[in-house]
N, C-alpha and C positions, 0 to 999 in steps of 0.2 A: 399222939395228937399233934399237930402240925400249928405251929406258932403263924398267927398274921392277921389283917387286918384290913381294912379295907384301904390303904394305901400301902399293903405289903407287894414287894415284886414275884411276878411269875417266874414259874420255871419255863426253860425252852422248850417248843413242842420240838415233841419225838419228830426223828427224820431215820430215812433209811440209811447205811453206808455202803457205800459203793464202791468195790475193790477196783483198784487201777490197772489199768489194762495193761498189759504190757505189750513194746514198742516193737512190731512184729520185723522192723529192717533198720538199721545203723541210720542216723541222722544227726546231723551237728543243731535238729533245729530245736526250741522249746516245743513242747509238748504241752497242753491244754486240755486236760483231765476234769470229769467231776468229781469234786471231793465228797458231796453229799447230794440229794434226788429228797423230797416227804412230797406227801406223804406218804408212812407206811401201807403197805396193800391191806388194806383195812376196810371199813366202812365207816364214811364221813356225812355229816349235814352237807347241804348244799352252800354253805358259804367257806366252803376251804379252796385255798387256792395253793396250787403248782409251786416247789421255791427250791431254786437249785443254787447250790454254790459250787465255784471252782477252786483249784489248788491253786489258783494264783489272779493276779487285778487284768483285767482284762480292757484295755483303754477303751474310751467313747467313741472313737470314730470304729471301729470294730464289733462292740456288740451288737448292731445287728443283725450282723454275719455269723455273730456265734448263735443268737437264737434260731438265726432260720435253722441251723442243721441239725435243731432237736421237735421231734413230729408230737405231738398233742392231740390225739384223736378221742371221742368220744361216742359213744353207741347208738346217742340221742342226739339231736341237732339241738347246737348251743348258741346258736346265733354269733355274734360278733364277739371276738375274743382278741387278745395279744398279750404282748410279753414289756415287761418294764422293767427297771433296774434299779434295787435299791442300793444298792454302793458298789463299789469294781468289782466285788467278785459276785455277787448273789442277783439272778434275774427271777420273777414271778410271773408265774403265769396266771390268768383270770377271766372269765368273759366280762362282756360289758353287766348283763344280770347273775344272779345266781345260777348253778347251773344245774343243771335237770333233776330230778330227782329218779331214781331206781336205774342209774347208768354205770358204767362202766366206763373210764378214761384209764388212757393207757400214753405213756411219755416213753418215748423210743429216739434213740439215736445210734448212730455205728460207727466205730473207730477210723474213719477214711486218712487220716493225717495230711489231708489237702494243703495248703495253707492259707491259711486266715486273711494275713497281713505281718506287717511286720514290727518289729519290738526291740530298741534300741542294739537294731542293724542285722538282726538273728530274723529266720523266719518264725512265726507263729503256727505251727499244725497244728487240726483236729486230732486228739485223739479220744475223746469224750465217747463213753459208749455206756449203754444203760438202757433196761429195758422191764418197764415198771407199771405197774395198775392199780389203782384204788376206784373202789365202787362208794356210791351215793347212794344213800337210805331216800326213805319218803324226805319229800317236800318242804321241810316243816320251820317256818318263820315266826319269831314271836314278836309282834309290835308290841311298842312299851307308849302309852302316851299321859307326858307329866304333867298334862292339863285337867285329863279328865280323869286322870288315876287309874287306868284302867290298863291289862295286858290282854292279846287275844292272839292267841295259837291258833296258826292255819298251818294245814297240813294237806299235800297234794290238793292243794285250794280249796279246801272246806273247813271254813270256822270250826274247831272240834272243844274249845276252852276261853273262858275267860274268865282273867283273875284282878282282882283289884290292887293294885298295889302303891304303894308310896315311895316316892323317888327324895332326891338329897335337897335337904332347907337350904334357903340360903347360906352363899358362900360355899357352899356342898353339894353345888348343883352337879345333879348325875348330868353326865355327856348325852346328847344329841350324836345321833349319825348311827353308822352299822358299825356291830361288836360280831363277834361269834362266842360262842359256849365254850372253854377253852381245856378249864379243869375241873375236878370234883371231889367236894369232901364230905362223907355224912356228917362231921361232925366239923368246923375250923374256930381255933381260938382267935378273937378281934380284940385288939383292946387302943384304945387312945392314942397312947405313950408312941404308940408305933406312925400316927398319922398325924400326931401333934394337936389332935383336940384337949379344947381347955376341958371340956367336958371330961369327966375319970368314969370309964369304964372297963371291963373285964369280960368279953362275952363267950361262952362256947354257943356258936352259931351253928343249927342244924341245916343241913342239905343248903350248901353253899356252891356252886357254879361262880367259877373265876369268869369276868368278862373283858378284861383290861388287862396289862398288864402295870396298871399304875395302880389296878385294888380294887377295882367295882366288880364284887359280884351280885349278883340275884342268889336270894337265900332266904329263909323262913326267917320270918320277927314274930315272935309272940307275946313281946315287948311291946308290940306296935300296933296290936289288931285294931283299936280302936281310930286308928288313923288311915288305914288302906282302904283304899276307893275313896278317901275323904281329902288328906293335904299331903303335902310332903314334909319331911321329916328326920330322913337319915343323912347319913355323913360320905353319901354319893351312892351308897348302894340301892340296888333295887330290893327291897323289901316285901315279900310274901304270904300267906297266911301259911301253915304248919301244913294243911293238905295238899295244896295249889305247887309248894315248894317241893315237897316228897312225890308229888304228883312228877312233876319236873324232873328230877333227880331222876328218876327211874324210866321216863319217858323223852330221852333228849338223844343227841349226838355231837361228840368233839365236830366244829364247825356249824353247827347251827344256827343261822343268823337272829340274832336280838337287834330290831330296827324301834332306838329311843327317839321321840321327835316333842314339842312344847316345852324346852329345858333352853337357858341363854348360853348354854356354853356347848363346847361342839367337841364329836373328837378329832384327834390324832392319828394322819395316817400309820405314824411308827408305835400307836397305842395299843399292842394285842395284835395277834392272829388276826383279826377281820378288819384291822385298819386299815389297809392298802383300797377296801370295797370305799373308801370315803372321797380317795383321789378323782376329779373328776373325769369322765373318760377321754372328753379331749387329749388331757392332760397323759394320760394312760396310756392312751396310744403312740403318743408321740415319745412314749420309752420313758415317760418319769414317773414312779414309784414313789417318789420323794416329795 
């Protein structure tokens, strides 16, 4: 049974690794590798996004020469997409919305060792190569709204669920903005001690969905039935009935977008998996991440 809490940390999502290509002609110059490519060739919800790191910092006036020479294509038209950087070595890629559901994207690039630009007096070449796909399940978004206490699952744009649920009481208010579905436990132990509530508890929480990486998941309370669809309640997590939650558990995908909205506090684009969806796209396009 897996210790945590609803301000316990995530673990890192999985990524692929990507062997280094080797240098096919003698060069005195640095070489510009990906260290890592995710996601895996899997099947993801539609709110996962692109995230590549390199073997080494890659300066500002240069990365957008590094992103042009890796290709992002997709099955379906995805409308307005680009690439941002959340620190020297790691860029994301994203569209402006979710992206399609039932497609195929594929992230390509080939070892050319051009050069970049230059790095304290050395050339910079490409030699970055990788050649990856992950597909996208149905549609499927879950708004969460802390006003009216209510969840509704749409899937390839047809309302299919709604669940009533209880978001965080004061001082505990669950996050506003887009999360994704990130991990999952049938069973996670939550207790207090770990989140600094005065309040002493001890929970084994069923069918538990990480949403954050600062602790909020969506999960059954059966502690709590008398209060969903009615007030909020909990200590930032989304709160579920026993069916609506198992219903969940067995019916979701890593990247799934959960969109909270009538809560005073907001999230974090570094909070989870689907925080970067929170950046404004302005902001996105112009390469910051951050």
């Amino acid at each position: 049974m897996a210790l945590g809490s609803c301000g316990a940390p995530a673990r890192e999502a999985a990524s692929a690794r990507v062997e280094p290509v080797a240098l096919s002609s003698p060069t005195p110059a640095t070489i510009l590798r990906f260290e890592r490519v995710s996601p895996r060739p899997e099947t993801y919800g539609v709110g996962i996004v692109v995230r590549v790191t390199f073997d080494q910092d890659v300066p500002k006036n240069l990365r957008s020469s590094v992103t042009s020479l890796i290709d992002v294509t997709s099955t379906k038209p995805i409308g307005k997409a680009a690439w941002a950087w959340s620190d020297a070595r790691t860029a994301i890629y994203r569209p402006k919305e979710f992206w399609p559901g039932h497609a195929t994207v594929t992230i390509s690039a080939a070892p050319t060792y051009e050069v970049i630009g230059h790095v304290d007096g050395a050339d910079l070449r490409w030699g970055g190569s990788v050649s990856s796909s992950f597909r996208t399940g149905p549609a499927q978004v879950i708004t969460v709204n802390g006003q009216t206490h209510q969840a509704t699952v749409v899937r390839d744009g047809a309302p299919i669920r709604t669940m009533p649920v209880s978001l965080g009481m004061p001082d505990w208010e669950t996050r506003s903005g887009v999360k994704v579905l990130m991990e999952k436990y049938e069973v996670r132990q939550m207790t207090s001690e770990s989140i600094g509530a005065e309040e002493e508890y001890e929970l084994d929480v069923p069918y538990a969905i990480r949403l954050t990486n600062s602790g909020e998941f969506i999960h059954a309370a059966p502690w709590a039935t008398g209060r969903l669809g009615r007030t909020n309640g909990s200590h930032g997590c989304t709160n579920l009935s026993m069916a609506d939650a198992e219903w969940l558990y067995h019916n979701h995908l890593y990247g799934d977008p959960v969109v909270t909205s009538g809560t005073p506090r907001y999230m974090d684009y570094a909070n989870g998996a689907g925080g970067v969806w929170n950046v404004p796209w302005e902001a996105w396009k112009a390469g910051k991440a951050a």
